[in-house]
C-alpha positions in Angstrom: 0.0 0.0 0.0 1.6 3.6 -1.2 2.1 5.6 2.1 1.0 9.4 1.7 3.9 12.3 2.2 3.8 15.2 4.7 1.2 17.4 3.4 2.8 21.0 1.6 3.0 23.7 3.6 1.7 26.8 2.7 4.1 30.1 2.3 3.5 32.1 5.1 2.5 35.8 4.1 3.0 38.9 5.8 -1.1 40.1 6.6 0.5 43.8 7.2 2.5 43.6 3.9 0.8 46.0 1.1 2.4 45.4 -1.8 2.2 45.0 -5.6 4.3 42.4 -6.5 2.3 40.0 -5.0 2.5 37.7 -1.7 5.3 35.6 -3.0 8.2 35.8 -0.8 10.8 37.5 -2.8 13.8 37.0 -0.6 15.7 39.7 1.9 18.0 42.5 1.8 20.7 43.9 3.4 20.4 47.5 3.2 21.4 50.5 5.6 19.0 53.3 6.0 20.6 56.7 6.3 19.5 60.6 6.2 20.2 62.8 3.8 22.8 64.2 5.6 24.5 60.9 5.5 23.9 59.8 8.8 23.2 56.1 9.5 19.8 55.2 11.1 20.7 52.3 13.2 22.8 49.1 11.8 22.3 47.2 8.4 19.0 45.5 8.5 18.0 42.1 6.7 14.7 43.5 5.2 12.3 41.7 2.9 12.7 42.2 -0.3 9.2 43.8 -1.2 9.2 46.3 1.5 7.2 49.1 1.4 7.1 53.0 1.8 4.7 52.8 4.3 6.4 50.3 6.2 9.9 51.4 5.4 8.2 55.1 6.8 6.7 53.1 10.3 10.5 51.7 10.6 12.3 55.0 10.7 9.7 56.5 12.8 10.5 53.9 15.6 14.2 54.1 14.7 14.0 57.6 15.3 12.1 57.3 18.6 9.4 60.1 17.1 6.7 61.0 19.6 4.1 61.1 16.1 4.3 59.1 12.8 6.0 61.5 10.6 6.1 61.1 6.7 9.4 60.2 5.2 10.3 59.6 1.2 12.6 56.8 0.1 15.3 56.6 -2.7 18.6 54.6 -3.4 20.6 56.1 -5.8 18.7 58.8 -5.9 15.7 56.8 -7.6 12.5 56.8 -5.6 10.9 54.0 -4.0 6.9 54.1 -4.6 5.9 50.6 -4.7 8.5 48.5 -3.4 11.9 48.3 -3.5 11.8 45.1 -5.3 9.6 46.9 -7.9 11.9 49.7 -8.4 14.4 49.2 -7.0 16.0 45.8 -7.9 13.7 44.9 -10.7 13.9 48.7 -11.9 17.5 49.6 -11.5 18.7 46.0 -11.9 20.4 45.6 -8.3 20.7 42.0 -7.1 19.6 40.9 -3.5 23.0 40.0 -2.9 23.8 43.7 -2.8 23.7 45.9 0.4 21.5 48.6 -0.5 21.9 52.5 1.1 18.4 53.4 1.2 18.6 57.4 1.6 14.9 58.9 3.9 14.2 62.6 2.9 11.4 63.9 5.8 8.6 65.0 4.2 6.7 68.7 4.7 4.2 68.4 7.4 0.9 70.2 7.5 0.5 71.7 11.0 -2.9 73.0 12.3 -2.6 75.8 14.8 -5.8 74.8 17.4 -8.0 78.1 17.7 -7.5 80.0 20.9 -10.2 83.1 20.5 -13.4 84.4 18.6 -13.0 87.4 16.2 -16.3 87.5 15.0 -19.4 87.0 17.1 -22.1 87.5 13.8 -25.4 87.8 14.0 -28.7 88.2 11.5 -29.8 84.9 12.5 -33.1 85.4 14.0 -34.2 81.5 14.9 -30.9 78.9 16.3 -28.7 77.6 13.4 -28.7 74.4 12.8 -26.1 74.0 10.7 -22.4 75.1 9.5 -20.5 74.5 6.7 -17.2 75.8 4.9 -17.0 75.6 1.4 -14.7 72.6 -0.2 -11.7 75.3 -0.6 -12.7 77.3 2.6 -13.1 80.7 0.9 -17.0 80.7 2.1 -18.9 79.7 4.7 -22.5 79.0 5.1 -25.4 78.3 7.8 -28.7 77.1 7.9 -31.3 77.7 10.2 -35.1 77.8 11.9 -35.3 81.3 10.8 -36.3 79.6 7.5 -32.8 81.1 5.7 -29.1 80.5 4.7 -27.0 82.9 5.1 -23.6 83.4 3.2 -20.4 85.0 4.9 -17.8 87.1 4.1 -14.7 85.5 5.5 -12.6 88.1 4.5 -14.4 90.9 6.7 -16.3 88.4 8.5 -19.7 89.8 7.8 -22.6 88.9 6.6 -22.6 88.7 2.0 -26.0 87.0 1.1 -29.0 86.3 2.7 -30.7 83.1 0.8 -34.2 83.2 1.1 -37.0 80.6 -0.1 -37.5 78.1 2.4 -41.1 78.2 4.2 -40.0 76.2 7.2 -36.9 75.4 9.5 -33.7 74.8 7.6 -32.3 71.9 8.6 -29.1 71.0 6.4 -26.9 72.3 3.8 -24.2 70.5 1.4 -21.8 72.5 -1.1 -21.1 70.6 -3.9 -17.2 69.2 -4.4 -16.4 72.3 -6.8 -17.8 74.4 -4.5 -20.1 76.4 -7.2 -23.9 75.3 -5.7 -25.0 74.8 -2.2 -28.1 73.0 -1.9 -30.6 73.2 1.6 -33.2 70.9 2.8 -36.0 72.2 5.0 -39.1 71.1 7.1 -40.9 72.4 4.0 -40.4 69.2 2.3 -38.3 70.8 -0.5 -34.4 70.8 -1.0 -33.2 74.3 -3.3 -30.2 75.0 -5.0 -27.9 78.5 -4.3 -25.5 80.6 -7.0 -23.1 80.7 -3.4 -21.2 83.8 -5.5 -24.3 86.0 -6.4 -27.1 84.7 -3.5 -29.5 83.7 -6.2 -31.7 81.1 -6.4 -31.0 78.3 -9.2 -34.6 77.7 -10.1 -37.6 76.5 -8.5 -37.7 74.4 -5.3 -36.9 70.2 -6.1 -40.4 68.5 -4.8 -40.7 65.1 -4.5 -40.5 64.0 -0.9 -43.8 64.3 1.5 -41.7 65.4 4.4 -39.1 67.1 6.3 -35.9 66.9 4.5 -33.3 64.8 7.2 -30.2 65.0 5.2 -28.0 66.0 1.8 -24.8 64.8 -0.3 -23.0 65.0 -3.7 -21.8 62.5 -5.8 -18.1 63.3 -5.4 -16.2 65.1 -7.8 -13.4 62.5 -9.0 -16.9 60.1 -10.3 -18.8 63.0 -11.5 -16.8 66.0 -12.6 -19.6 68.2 -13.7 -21.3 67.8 -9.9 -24.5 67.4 -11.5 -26.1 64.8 -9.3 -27.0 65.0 -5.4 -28.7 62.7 -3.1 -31.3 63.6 -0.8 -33.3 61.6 2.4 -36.3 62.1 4.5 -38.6 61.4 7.1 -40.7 60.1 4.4 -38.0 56.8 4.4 -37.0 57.5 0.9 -33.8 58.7 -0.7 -34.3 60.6 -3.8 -31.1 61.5 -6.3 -31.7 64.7 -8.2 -29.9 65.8 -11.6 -29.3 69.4 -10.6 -29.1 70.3 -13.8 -32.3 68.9 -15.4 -34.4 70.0 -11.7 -35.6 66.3 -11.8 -35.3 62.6 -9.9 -33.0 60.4 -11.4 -33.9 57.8 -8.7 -36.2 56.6 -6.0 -34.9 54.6 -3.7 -37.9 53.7 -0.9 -37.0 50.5 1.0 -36.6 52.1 4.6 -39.7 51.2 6.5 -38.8 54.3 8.9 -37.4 58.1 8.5 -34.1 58.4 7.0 -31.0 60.1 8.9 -28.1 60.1 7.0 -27.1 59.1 3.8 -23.1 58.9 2.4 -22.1 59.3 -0.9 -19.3 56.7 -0.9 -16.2 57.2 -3.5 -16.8 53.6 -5.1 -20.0 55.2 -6.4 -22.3 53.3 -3.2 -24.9 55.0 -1.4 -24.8 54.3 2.3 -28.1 55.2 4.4 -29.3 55.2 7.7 -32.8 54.7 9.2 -34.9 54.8 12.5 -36.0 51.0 11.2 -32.7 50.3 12.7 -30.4 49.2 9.5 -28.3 50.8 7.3 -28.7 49.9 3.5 -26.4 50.3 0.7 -27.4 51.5 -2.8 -26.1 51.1 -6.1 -26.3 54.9 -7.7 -27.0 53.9 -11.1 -29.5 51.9 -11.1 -31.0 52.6 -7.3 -30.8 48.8 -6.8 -30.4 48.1 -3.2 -27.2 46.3 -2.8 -27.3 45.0 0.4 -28.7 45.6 4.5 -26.7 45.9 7.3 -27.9 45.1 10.3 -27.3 44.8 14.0 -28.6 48.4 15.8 -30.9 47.5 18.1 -32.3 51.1 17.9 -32.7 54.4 16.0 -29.3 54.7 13.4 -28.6 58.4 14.0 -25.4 58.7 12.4 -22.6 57.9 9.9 -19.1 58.5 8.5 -17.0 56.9 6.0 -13.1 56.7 6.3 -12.9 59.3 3.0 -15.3 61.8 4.1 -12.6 64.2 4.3 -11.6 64.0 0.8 -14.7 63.5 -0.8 -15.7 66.5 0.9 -12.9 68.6 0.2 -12.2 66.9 -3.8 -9.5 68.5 -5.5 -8.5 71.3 -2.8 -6.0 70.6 -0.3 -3.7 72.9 2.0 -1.8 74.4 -0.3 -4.1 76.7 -2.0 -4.0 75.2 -5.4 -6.9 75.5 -7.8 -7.7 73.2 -10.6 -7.8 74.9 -14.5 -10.7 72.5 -15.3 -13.1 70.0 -14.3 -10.6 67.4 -15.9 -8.1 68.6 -13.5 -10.0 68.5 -10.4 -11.6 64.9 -11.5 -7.3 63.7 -11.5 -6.3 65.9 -8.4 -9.4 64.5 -6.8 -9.1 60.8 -7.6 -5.5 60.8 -6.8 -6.6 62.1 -3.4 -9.1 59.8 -2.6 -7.1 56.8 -3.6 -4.2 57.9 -1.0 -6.7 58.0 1.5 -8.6 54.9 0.8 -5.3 53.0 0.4 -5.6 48.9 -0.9 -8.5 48.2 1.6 -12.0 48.5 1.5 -13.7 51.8 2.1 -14.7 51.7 6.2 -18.1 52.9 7.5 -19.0 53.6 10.9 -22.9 53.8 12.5 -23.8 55.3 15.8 -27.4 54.6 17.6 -29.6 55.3 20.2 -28.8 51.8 21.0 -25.8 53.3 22.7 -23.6 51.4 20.9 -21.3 52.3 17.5 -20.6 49.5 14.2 -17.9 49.7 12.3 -18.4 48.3 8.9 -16.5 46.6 5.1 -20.0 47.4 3.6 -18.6 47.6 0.2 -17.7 43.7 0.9 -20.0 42.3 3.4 -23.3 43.0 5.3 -21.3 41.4 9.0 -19.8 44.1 11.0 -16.2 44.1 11.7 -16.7 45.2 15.2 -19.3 46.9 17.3 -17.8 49.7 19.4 -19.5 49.8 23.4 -18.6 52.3 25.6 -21.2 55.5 25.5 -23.6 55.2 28.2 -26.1 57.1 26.4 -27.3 57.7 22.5 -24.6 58.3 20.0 -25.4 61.6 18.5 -22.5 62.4 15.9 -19.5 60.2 14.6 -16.5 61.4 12.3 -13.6 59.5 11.0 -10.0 61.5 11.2 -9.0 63.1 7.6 -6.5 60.3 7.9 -8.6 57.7 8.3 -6.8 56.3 11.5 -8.8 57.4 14.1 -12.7 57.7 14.8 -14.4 60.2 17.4 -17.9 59.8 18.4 -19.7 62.3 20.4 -22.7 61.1 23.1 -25.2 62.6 25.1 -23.3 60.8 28.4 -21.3 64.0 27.9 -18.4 62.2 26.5 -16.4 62.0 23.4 -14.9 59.6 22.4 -11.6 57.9 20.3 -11.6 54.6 18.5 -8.6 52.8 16.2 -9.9 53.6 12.7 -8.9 49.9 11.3 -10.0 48.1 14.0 -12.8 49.8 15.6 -10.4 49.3 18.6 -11.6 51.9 21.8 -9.3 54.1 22.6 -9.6 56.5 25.4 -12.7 59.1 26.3 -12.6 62.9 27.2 -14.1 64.2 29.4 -14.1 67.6 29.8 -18.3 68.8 28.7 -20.8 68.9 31.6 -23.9 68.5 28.9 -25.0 66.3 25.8 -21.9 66.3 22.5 -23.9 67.2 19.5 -21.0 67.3 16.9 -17.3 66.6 16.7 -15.2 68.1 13.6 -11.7 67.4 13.4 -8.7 69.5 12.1 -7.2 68.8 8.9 -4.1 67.5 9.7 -5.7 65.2 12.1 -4.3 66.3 15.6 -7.0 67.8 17.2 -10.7 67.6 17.3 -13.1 70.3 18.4 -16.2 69.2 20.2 -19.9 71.3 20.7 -22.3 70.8 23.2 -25.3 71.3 24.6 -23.3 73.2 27.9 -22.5 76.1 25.4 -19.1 75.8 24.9 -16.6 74.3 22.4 -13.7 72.3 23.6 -10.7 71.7 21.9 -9.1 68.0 22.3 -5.3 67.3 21.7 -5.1 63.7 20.3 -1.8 62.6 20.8 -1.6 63.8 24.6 -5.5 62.6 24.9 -6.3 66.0 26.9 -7.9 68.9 26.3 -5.9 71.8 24.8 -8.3 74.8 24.8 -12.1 75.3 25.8 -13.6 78.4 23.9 -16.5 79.8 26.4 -18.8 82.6 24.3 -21.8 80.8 23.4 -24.9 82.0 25.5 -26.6 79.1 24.8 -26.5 75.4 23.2 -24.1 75.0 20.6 -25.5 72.5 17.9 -23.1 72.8 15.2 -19.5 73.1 14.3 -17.0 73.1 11.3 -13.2 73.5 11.3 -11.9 74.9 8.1 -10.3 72.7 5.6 -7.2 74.5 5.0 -7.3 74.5 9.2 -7.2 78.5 10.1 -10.7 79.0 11.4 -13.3 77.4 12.7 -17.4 78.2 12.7 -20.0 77.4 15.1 -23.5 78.4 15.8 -26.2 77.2 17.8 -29.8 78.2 19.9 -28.4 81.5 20.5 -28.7 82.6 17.0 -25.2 83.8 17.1 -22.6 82.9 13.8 -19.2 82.5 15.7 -15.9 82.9 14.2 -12.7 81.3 16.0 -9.2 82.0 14.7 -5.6 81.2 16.3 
């Protein structure tokens, strides 16, 4: 009788390693990191041979003994490594593994936020609490809803107030730009969304009808999928979602399978819909067809809230910190794709949901309807969540007073600050991702210092509850507004 042999063993793969070249182990290195200046980083190291940026970058940083990861480039004779050194580097220039490589770091710029410290504008015109507060994607304007039935445009540059947007027959209660910044569209209690000329004040047209009540919730399709900005999604109390083509004034598509109000809705950057419901699931929605794609499900109460780990850059599109403006929509569609596939990195878009159930769920949806982790901790309803602009943290604001940090791949919890002596209504973060402003219901904002887990500043002023809150993209102001009626402006 034949007797069997051991069974193959399977090559072992790094789970951390993100490269191109594959899984297949491709051998080690010897190579010797140095600085620019010509300064060995520790001894030569036997590295694999498909290593990384990103985890040649994490190396250096704990080398180094820095207190915060700080970006590094990579190059060996003065050819860059962008994919991995086996890619471009021995492949590329030809080296052999039997060589010992000098692989030369170059520290990257670093965008620094300065946290806020003091209001130079307390604004008002109001005459009903503003609901809501939102800089434009390049951070030239700012705009607010409110229950006064208006938006209101304002003049950053003398901080007072440009155009008065009126229309609306009932309470305001959200506002969206679009990704190029050129139309800002309101929902209201009327039932109606309308569309805003941001640089004249004008209305674009007649009110969109459709939906039978209160508007909960709007969002563009983001600029790197649609250029022109033409199409924008909008839920409501009635359970539906309806997606508009601003340009035609019409609904593309229905979408109605909610058995209870809708929330929140994302636009994500792989062209899903994401929405949230009182019936307790989230659903996710094919945008060209309005097919539902699949349910997630787990909440045992209300879905209040939602963020995805690209909400920074789908919001912002093609404008970053430096100030650049794109010459067309082809340019912002590149700048803007390029931008969103640096954040997104090789994994799956991440989505997290908080309840009234008290609990959070952090989500794959694009992949699968099971939740990669549900987050406990709040001992009350989750109000507001937001994922850092670098995707690596979550905060989550609850009315136990609390906010609260999660790990942004894992779902992981973190730490809590404490610090507000009322309900968190909103958290906003800065865009460099080191600090995180908080508003409450105990009429103040509080600024939060991530990497010491304390709070830096607390900016006192409001008279009253503070319901919403932005923080500038390019990081120099911040906006926030609340029962008191009062627009406030905070700079550093």
């Amino acid at each position: 009788m034949a007797t069997r042999g051991p069974p193959k063993r399977k090559k072992k793969t790094n789970p951390d390693s993100n490269v191109s070249d594959g899984s297949e182990n491709l051998g080690n290195i010897i190579a010797q990191l140095k600085s620019v200046d010509d300064e060995p980083c520790g001894p030569p190291l036997s590295l694999p041979a498909n290593v990384t940026p990103e985890q040649l970058q994490l190396l250096v940083n704990q080398l180094l003994n820095n207190e915060e990861s700080l970006p590094y480039a990579f190059s060996v004779d003065e050819t860059e490594i962008i994919t991995s050194l086996h890619k471009d580097i021995i492949v590329g220039l030809n080296k052999s593994t039997e060589d010992v490589l000098t692989i030369v770091y170059r520290p990257q710029a670093i965008f620094k936020v300065r946290a806020v410290t003091r209001c130079t504008s307390t604004l008002a015109g109001h005459t009903e609490a503003i609901l809501s507060v939102s800089f434009s994607p390049d951070g030239t304007q700012l705009a607010t809803g409110s229950g006064d039935t208006t938006v209101r445009i304002w003049d950053l540059n003398t901080e007072t107030p440009q155009f008065t947007l009126s229309g609306h027959k009932n309470w305001v209660l959200c506002i969206a730009w679009s990704p190029d910044g050129k139309v800002l569209a309101s929902g209201s209690m009327d039932k109606t969304v309308r569309l805003w000329d941001p640089s004249t004040g004008a209305a674009l047209g007649d009110s969109l009808l459709g939906h039978t009540k209160w508007i909960t919730c709007l969002v563009w399709e983001p600029i790197h999928l649609n250029p022109s900005c033409t199409r924008l999604a909008s839920s409501s109390k009635d359970g539906t979602i309806r997606i508009w083509n601003t340009k035609l004034r019409r609904t593309i598509l229905s979408m109605s399978q909610h058995t209870a109000a809708v929330t929140c809705i994302k636009w994500g950057g792989d062209g899903l819909l994401y929405s949230s419901s009182q019936d307790k699931t989230i659903k996710v929605w094919d945008t060209k067809e309005g097919k539902l794609v699949r349910t997630l499900e787990g909440h045992g109460h209300w879905v209040n809230t939602m963020a995805l780990s690209t909400d920074f850059v789908l919001r912002t599109g093609a404008y970053d910190h430096t100030n650049r403006v794109p010459k067309n929509e082809q340019e912002a569609q590149e700048w803007a794709l390029k931008r969103y596939q640096e954040a997104k990195g090789t994994k799956p878009e991440r989505l997290v949901s908080g309840s009234d159930d008290f609990t959070m769920f952090f989500w794959e949806p694009s992949t699968s309807k099971k939740p990669v982790a549900r987050l406990t901790g709040h001992q009350k309803l989750v109000n507001h969540v937001s994922f850092s602009p670098d995707g690596r943290l979550i905060a989550s604001a609850g009315f136990d007073n609390s906010v609260k940090l999660w790990d942004g791949y894992s779902g992981k919890f973190i730490t809590s600050l404490r610090g507000h002596v009322g309900p968190v209504y909103q958290v906003c973060w800065s865009s460099d991702s080191r600090m995180l402003i908080s508003a409450s219901k105990d009429s103040t904002l509080k600024i939060w210092d991530v990497r010491t887990r304390k709070m830096k500043f607390e900016l006192p002023g409001h008279l009253d509850e503070v319901f919403s809150v932005d923080w500038s993209p390019s990081g120099d102001k911040v906006a926030s507004g609340g029962k008191d009626r009062q627009l406030k402006l905070w700079r550093n």
